[in-house]
C-alpha positions as CSV (number, residue, x, y, z in Angstrom):
1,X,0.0,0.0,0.0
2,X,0.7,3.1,0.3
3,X,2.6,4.6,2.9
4,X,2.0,7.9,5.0
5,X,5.4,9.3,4.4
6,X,4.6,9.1,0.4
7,X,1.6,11.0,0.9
8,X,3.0,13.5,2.9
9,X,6.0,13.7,0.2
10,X,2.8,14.4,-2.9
11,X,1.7,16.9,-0.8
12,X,5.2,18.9,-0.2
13,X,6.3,18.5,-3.6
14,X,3.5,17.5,-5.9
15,X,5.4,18.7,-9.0
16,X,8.0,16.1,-8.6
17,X,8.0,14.1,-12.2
18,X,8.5,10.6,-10.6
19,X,6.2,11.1,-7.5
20,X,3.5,12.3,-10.2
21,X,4.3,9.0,-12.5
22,X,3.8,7.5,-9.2
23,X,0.5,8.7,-8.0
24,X,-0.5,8.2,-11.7
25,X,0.3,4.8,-11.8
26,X,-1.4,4.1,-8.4
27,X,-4.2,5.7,-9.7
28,X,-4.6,3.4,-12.7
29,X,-3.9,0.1,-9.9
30,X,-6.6,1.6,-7.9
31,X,-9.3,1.6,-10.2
32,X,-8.1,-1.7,-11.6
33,X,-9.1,-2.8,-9.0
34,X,-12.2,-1.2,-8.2
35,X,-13.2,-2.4,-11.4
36,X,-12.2,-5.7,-11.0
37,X,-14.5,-6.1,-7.5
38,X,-17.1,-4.4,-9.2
39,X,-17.8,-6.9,-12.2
C-alpha cells in the first residue's frame, strides 16, 4: 500500500515528475481494481 510518508512527500512537492508518474500509476492500480471487484 501506500505509505503515509509518500503521501505526505505528494503533498510537499506534488510537482516532482516521478512522485506524479507514481500517483498516476497508483491511480490506474486503484481503479483496476475497483473495477475488477465491481464486475
Amino acid at each position: 500500500g501506500v505509505s503515509e510518508g509518500q503521501v505526505q512527500l505528494w503533498k510537499l512537492n506534488p510537482d516532482n515528475q516521478q512522485i506524479v508518474a507514481m500517483r498516476k500509476e497508483f491511480v490506474v492500480a486503484l481503479t483496476a481494481a475497483c473495477n475488477a471487484g465491481r464486475s
